[in-house]
Backbone of each chain as ProteinMPNN parsed JSONL, in Angstrom:
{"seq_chain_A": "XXXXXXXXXXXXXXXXXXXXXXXXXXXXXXXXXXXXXXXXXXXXXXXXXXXXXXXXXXXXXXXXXXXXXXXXXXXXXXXXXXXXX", "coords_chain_A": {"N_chain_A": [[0.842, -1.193, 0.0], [0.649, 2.116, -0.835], [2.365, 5.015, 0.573], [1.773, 8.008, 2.667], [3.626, 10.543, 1.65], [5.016, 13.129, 3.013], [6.772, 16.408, 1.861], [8.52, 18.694, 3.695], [9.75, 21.781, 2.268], [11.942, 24.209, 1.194], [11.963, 26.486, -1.095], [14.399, 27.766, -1.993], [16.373, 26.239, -1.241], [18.904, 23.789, -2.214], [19.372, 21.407, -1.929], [16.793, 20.854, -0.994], [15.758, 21.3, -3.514], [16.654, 18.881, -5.359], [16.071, 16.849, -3.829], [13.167, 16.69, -4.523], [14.017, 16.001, -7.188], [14.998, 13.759, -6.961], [12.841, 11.882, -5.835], [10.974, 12.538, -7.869], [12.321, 11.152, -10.014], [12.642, 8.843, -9.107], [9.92, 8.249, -8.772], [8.203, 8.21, -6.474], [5.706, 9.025, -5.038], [4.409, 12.133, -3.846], [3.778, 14.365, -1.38], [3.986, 18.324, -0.8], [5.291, 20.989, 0.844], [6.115, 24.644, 0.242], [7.98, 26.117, 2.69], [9.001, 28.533, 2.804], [7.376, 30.089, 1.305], [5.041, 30.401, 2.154], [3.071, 32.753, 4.444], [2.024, 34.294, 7.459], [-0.607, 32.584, 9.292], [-0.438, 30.449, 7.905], [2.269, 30.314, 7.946], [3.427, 29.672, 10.221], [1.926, 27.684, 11.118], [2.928, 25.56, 9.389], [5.439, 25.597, 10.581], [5.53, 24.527, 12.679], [4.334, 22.058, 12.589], [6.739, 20.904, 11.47], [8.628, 21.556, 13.22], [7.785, 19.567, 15.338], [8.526, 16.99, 14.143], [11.416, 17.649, 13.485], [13.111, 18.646, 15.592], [14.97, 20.276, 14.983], [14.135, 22.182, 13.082], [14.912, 22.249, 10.118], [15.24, 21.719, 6.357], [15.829, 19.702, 3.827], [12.631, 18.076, 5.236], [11.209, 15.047, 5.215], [8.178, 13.628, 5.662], [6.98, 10.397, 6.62], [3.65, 8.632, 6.397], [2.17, 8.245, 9.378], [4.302, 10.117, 10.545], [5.742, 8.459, 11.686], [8.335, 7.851, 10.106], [11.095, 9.691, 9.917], [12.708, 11.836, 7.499], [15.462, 13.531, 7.733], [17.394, 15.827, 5.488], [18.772, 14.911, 2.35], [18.814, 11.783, 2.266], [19.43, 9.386, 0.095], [19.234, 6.564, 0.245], [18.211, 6.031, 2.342], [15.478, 6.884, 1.949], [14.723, 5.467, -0.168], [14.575, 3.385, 0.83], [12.519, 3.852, 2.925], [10.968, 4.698, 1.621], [9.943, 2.345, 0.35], [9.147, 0.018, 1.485]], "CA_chain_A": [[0.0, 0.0, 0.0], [1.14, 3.422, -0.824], [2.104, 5.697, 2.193], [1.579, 9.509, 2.883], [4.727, 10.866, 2.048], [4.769, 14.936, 2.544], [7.514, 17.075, 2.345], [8.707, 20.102, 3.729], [11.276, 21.93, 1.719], [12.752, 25.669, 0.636], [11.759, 27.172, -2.35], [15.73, 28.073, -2.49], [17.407, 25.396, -0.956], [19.211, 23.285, -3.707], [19.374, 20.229, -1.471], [15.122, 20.249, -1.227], [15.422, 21.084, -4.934], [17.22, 17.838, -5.107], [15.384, 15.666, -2.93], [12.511, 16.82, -5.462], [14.303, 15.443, -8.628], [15.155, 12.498, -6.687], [11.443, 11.429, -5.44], [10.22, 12.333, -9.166], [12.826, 9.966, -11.055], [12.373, 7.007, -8.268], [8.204, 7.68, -9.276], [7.372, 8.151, -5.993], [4.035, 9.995, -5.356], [4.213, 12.87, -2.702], [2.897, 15.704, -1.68], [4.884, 19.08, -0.852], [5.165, 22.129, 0.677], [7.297, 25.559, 0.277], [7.443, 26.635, 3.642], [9.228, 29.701, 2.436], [6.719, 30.516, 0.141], [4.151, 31.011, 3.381], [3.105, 33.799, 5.279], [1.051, 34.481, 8.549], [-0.906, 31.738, 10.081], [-0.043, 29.615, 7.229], [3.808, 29.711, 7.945], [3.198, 29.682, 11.641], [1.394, 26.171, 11.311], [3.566, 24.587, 8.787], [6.885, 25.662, 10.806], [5.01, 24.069, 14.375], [4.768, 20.928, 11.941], [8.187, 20.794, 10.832], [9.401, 21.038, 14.615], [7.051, 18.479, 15.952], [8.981, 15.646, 13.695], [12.532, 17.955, 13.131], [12.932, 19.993, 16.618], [16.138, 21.615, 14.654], [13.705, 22.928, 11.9], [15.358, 22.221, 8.914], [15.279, 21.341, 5.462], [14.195, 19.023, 3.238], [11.983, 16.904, 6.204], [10.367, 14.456, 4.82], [7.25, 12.645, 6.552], [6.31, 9.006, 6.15], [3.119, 8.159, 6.336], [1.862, 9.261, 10.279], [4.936, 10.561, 11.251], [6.245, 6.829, 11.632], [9.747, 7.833, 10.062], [10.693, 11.435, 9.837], [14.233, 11.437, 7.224], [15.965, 15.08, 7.462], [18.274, 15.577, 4.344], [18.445, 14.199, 1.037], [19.412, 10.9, 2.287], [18.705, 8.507, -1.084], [19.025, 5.015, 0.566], [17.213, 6.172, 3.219], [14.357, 7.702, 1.781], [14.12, 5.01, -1.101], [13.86, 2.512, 1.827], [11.346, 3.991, 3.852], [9.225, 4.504, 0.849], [9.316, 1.044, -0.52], [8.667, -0.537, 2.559]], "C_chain_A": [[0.884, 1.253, 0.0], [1.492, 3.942, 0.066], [2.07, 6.942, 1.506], [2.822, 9.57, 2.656], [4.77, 12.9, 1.604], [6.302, 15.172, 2.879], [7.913, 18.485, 2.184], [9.83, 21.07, 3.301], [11.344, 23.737, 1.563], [12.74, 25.645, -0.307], [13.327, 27.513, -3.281], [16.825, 27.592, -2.39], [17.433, 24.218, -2.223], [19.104, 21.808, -2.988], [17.617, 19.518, -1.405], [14.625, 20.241, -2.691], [15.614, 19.774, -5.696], [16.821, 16.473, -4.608], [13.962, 15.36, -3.999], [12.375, 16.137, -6.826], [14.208, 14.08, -7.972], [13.487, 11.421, -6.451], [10.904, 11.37, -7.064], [10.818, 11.161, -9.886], [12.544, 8.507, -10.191], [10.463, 7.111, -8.729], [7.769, 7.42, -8.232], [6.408, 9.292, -5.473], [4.519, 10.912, -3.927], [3.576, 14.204, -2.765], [3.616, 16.968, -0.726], [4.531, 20.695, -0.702], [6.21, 23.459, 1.12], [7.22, 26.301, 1.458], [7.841, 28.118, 3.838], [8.323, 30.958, 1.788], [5.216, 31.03, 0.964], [3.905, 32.018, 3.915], [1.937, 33.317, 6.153], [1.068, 32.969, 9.361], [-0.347, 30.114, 9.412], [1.673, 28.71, 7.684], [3.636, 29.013, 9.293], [2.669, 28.089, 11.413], [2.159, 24.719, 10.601], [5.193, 24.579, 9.679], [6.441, 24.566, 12.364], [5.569, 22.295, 13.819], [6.298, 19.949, 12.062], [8.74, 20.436, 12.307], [9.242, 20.081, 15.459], [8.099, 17.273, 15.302], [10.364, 16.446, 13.446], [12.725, 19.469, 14.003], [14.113, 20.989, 15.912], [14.968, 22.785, 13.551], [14.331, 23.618, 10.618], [15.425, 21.66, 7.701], [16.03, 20.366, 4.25], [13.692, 18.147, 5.014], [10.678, 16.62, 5.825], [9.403, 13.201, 5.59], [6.741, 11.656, 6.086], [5.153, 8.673, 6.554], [2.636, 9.096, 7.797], [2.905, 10.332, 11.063], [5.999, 9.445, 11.673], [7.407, 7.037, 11.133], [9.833, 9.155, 9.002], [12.471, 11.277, 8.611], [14.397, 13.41, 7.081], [17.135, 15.048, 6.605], [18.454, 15.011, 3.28], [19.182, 13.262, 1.166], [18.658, 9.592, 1.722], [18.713, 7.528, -0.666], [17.96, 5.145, 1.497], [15.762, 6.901, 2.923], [13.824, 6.392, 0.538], [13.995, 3.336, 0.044], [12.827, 2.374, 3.159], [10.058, 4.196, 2.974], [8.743, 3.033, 0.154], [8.502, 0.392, 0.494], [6.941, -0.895, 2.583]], "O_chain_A": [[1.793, 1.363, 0.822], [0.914, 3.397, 1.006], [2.233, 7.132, 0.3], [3.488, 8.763, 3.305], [4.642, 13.584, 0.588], [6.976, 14.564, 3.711], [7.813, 19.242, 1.219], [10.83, 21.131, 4.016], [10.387, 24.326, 2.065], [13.464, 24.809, -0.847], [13.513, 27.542, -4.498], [17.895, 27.919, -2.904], [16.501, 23.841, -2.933], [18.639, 20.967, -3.757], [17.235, 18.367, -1.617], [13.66, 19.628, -3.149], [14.836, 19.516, -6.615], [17.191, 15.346, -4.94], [13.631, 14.213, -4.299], [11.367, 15.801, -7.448], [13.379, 13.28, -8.405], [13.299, 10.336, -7.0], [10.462, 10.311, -7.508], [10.101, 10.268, -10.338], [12.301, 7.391, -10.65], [9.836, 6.078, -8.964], [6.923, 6.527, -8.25], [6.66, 10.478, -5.686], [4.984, 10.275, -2.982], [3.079, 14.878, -3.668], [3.878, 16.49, 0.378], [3.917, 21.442, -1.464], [6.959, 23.389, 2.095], [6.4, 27.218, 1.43], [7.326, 28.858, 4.676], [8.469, 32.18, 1.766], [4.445, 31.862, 0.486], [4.997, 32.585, 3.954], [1.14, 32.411, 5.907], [2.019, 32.356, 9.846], [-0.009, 29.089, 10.004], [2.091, 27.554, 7.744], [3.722, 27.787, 9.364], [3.555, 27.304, 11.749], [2.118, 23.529, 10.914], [6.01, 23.686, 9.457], [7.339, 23.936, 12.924], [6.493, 21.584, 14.214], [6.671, 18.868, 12.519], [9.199, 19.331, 12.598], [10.113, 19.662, 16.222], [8.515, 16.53, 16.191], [10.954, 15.539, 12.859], [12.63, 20.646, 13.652], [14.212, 22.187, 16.178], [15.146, 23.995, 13.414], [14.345, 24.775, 10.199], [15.879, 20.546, 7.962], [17.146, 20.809, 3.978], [14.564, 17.73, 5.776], [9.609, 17.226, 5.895], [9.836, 12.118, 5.983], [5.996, 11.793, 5.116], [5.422, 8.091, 7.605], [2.622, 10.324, 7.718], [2.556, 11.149, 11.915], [7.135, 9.807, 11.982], [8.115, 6.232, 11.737], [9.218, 9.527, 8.003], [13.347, 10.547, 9.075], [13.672, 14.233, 6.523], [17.985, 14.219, 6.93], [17.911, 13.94, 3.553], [20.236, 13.295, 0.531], [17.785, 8.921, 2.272], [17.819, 6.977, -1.308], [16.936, 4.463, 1.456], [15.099, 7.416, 3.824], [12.615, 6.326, 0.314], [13.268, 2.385, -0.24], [12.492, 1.484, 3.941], [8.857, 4.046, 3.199], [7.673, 2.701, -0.354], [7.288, 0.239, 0.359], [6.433, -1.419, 3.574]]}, "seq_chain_B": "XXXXXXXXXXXXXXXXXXXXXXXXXXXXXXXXXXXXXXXXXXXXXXXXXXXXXXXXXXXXXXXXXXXXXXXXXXXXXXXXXXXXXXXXXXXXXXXXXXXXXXXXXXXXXX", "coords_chain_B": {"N_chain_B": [[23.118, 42.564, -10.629], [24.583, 39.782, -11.672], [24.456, 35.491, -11.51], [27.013, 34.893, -12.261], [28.793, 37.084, -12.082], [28.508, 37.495, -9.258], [29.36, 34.991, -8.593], [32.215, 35.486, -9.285], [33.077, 37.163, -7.928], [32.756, 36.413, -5.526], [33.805, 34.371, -5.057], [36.922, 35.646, -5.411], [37.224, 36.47, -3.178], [36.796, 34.546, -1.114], [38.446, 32.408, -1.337], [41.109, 33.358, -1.265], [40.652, 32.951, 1.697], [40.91, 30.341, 2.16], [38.424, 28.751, 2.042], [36.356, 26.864, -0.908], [34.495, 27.219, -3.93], [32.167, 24.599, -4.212], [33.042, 21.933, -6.304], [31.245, 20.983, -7.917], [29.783, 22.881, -10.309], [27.494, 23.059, -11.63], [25.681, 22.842, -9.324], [26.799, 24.866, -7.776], [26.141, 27.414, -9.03], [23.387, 26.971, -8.855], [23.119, 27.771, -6.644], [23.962, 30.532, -6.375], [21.661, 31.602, -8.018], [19.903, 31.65, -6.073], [20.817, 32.899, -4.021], [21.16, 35.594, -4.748], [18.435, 35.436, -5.452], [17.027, 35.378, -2.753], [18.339, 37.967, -1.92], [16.957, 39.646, -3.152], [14.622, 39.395, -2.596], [14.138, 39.667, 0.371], [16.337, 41.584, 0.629], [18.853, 40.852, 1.666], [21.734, 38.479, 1.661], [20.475, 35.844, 2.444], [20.643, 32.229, 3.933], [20.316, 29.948, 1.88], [19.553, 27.792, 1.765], [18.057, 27.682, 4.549], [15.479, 28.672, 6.828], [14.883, 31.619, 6.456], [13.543, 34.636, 8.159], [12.768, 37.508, 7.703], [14.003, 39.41, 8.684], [16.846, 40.834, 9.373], [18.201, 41.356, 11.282], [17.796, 39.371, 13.272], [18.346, 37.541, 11.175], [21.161, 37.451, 11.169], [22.983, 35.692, 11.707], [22.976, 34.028, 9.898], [23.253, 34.95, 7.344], [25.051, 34.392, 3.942], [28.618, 34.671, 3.396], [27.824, 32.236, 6.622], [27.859, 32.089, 9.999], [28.339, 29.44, 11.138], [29.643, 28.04, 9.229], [32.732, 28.249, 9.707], [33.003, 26.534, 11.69], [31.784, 24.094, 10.006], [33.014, 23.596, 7.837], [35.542, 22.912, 9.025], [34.591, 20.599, 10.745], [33.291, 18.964, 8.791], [34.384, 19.794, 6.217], [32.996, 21.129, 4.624], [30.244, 23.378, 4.301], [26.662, 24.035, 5.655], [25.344, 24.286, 3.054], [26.883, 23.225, 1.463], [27.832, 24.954, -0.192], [30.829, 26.186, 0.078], [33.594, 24.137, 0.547], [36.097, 22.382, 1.662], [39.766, 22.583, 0.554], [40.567, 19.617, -0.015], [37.787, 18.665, 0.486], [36.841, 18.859, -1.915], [39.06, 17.464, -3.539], [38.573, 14.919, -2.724], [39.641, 14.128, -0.547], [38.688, 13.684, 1.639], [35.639, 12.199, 3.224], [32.436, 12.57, 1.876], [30.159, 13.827, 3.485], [26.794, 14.092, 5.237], [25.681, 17.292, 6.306], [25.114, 17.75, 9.57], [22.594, 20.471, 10.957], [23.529, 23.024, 12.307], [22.576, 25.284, 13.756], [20.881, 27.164, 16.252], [17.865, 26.214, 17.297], [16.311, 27.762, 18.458], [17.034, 30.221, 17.235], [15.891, 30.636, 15.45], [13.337, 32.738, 13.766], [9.938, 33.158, 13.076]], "CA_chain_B": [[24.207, 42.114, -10.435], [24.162, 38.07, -12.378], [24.852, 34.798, -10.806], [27.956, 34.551, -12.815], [29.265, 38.106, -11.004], [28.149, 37.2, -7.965], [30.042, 33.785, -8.465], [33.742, 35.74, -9.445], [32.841, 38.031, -6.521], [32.891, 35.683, -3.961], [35.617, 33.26, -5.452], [38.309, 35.993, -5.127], [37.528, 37.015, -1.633], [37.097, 33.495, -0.068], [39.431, 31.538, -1.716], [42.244, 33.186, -0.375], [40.572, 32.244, 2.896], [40.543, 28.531, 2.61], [36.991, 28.339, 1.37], [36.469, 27.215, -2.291], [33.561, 26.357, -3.981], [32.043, 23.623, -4.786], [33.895, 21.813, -8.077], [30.054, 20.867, -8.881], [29.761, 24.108, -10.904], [26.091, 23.544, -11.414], [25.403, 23.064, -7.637], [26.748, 26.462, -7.123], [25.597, 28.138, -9.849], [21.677, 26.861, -8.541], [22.831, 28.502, -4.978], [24.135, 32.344, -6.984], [20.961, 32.332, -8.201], [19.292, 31.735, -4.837], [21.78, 33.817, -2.787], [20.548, 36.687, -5.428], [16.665, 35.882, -5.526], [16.753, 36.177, -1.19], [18.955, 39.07, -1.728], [15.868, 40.687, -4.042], [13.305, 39.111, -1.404], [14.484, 39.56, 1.845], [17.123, 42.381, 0.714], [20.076, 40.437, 2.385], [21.349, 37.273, 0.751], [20.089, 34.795, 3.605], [21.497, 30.891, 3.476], [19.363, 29.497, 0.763], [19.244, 26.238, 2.61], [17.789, 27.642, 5.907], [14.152, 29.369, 6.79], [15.201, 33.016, 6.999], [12.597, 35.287, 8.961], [12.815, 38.331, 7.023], [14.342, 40.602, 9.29], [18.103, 41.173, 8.564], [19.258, 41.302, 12.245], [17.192, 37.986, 13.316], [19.092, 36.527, 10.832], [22.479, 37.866, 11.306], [23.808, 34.391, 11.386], [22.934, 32.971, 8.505], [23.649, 35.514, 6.119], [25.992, 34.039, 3.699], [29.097, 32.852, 4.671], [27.182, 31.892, 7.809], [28.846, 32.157, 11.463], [28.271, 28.177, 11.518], [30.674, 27.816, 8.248], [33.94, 27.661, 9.751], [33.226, 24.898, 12.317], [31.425, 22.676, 9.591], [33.808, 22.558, 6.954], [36.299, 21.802, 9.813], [34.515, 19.259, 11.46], [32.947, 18.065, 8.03], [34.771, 20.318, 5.248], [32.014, 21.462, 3.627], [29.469, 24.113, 4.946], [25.698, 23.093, 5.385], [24.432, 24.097, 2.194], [27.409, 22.65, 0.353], [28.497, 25.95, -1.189], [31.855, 26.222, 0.229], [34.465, 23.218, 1.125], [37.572, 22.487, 1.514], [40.551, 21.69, -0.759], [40.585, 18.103, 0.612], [36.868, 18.071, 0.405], [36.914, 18.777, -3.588], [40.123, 16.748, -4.326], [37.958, 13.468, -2.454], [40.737, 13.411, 0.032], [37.858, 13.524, 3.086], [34.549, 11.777, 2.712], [31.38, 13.842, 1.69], [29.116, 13.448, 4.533], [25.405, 14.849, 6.043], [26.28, 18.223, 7.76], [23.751, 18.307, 10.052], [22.253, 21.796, 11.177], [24.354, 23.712, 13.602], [22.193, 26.756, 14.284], [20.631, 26.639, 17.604], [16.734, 26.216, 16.864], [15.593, 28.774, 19.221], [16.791, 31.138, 16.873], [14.853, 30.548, 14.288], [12.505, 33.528, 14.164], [9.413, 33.24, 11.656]], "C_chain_B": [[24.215, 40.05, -10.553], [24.841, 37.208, -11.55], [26.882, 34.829, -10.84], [29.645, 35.876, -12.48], [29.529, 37.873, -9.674], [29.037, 35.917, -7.308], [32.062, 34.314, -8.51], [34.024, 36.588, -8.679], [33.519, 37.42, -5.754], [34.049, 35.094, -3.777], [36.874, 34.284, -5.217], [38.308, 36.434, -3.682], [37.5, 35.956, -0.659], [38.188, 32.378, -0.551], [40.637, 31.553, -1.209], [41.816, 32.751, 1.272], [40.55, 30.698, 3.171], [39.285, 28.177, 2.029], [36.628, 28.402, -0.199], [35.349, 26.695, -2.381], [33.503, 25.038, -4.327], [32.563, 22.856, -6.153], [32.637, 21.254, -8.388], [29.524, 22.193, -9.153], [28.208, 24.053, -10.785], [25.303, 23.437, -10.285], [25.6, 24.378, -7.42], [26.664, 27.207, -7.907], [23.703, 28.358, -9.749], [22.194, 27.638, -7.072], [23.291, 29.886, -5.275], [22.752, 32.64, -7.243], [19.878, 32.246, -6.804], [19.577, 32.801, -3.89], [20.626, 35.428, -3.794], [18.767, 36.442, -5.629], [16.18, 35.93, -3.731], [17.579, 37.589, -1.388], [17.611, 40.44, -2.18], [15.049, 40.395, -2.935], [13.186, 39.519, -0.539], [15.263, 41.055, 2.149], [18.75, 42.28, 1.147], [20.346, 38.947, 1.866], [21.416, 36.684, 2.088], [21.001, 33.458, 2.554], [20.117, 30.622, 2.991], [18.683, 28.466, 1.136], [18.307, 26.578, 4.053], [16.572, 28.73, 5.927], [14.711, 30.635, 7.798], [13.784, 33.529, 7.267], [12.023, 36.338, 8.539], [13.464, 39.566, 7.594], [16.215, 40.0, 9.496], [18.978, 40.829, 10.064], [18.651, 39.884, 12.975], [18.27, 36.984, 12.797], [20.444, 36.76, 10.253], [23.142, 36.825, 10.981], [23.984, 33.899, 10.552], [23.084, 33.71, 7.076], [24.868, 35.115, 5.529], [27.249, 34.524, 3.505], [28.382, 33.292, 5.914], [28.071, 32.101, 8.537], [28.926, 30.681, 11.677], [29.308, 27.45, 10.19], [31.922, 27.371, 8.489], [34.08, 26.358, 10.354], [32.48, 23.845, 11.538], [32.654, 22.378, 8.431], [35.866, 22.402, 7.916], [36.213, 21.111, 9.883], [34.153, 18.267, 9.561], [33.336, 18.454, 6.732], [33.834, 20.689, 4.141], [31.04, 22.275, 4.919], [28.507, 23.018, 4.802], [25.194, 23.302, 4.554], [25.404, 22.963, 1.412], [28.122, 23.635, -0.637], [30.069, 25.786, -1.299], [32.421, 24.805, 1.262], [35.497, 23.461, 1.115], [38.297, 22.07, 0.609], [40.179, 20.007, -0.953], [39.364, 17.569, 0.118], [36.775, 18.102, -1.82], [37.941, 17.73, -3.824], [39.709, 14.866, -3.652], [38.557, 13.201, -1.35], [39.957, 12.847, 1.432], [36.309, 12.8, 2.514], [33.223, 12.621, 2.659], [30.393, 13.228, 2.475], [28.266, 14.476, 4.538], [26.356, 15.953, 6.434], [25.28, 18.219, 8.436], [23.756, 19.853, 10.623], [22.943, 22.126, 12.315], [23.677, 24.604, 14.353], [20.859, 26.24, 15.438], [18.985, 27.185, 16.804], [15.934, 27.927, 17.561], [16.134, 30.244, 18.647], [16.48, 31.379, 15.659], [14.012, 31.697, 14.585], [11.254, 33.053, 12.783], [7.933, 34.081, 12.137]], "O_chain_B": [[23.903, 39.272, -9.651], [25.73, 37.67, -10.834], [27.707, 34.801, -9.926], [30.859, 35.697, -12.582], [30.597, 38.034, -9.084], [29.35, 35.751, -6.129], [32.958, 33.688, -7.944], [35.203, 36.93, -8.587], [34.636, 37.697, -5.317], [34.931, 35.135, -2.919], [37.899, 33.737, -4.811], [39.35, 36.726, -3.094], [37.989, 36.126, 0.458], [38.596, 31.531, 0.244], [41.287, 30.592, -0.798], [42.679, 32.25, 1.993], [40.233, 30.082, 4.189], [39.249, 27.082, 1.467], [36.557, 29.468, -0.81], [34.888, 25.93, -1.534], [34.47, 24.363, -4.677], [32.333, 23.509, -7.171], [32.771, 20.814, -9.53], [28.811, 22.7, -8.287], [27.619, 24.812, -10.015], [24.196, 23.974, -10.297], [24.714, 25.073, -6.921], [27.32, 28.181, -7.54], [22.971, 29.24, -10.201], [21.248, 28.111, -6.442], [23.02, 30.64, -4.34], [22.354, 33.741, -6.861], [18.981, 33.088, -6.81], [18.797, 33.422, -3.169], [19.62, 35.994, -3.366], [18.018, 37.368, -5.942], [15.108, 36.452, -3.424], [17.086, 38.426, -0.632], [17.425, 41.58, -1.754], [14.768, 41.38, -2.253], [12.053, 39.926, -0.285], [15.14, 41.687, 3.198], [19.616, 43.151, 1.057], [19.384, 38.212, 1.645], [22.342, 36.985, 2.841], [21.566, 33.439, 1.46], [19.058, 30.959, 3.521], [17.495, 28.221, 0.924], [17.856, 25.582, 4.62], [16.63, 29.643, 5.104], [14.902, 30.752, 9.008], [12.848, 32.968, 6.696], [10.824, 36.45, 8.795], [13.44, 40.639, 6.992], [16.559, 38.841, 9.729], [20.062, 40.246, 10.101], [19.648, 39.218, 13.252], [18.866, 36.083, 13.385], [20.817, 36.384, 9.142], [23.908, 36.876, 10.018], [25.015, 33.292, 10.262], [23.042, 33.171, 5.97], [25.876, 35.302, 6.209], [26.826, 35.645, 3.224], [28.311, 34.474, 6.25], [29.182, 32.33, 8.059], [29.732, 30.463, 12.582], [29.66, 26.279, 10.337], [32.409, 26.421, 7.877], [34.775, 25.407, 9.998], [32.382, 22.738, 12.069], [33.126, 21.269, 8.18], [36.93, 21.961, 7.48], [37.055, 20.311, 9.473], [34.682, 17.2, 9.249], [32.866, 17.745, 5.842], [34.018, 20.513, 2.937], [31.049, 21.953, 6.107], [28.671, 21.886, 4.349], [24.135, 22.675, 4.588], [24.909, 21.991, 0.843], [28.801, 23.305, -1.609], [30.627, 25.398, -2.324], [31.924, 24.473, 2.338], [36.01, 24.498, 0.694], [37.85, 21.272, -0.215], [39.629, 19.437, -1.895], [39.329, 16.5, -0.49], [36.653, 17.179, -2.625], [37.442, 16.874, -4.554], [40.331, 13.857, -3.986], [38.263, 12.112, -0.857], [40.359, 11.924, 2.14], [35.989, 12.966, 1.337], [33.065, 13.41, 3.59], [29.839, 12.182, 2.138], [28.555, 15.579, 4.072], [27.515, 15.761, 6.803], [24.31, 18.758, 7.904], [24.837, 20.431, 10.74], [22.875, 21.397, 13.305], [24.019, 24.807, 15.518], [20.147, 25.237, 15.389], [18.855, 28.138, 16.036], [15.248, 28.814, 17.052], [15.87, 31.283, 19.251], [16.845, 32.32, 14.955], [13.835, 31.81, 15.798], [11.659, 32.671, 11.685], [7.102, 34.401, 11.288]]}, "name": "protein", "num_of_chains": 2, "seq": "XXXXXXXXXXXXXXXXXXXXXXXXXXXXXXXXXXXXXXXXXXXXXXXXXXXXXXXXXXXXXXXXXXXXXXXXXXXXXXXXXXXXXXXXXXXXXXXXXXXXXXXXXXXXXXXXXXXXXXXXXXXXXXXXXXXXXXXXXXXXXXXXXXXXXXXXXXXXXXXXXXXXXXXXXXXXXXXXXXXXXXXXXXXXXXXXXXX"}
């Protein structure tokens, strides 16, 4: 079965730009948001997010499914083995 | 002022410090034009990699080169975006590892 996989990245960081290419050429499905690209209550709720599963609050952090395995950084073994799973 | 300015800028003033870029040219050619589209945004080029706040003295630190720069590409020869490494780290001589985030969370402002 598919999982949830969201992630939270920087509009300007080259490493979430990156993590981006990587998820598209492996073909797996996610869903994604620029937390740069936020204002107000919006940012405010997506940054609470981000710290709840990555207390440093930093970029790319990508969420599996409920929260069940949080990967911070564009780390390709580790991200193409938490999504196959 | 173009990435490609912005790129022969930087290279003669940190190089003699020890800090060179990246030898993946188009890695740091995607972080000139970043450094220059927060510089238009924000007014200050913030680290491209890191959720700047918008206020200039907030994010004193992270304006590039960062204050967290020298001790990563010590400990790991490479900053945390990846812009600037070391000789060693370009010529392979050290292994290219994670940096993880240095900057103390609590000063994150947003």
């Amino acid at each position: 079965m598919a999982k949830n996989i969201f992630l939270y990245a920087l509009s300007t960081c080259i490493h979430c730009k990156r993590t981006r290419k990587f998820l598209d050429e492996k073909e797996i499905d996610y869903d994604f948001v620029y937390v740069d690209k936020l204002s107000g209550d919006e940012k405010e709720k997506a940054v609470s997010e981000v710290k709840k599963h990555n207390p440093k609050i930093s970029f790319p952090t990508i969420v599996i499914g409920d929260g069940e395995k949080v990967i911070v950084g564009l780390k390709e073994d580790e991200i193409l083995e938490a999504c196959q799973k | 002022m173009t990435p490609e300015k912005l790129y022969e800028t930087l290279k003669k003033i940190q190089e003699p410090k020890g800090y060179f870029f990246n030898r993946d040219q188009e890695f740091v050619m995607e972080l000139m034009h970043s450094l220059l589209e927060n510089k238009e945004r924000l007014g200050y080029m913030a680290c491209p990699c890191r959720l700047a706040s918008g206020s200039q003295k907030d994010d004193k630190d992270i304006i590039c080169p960062c204050e967290y720069r020298e001790e990563d590409v010590r400990e790991f020869g490479s900053c945390y975006c990846g812009l600037y490494v070391s000789d060693d780290w370009n010529q392979d001589k050290i292994p290219h590892e994670y940096v993880p985030e240095r900057r103390p969370p609590e000063k994150i402002k947003f």
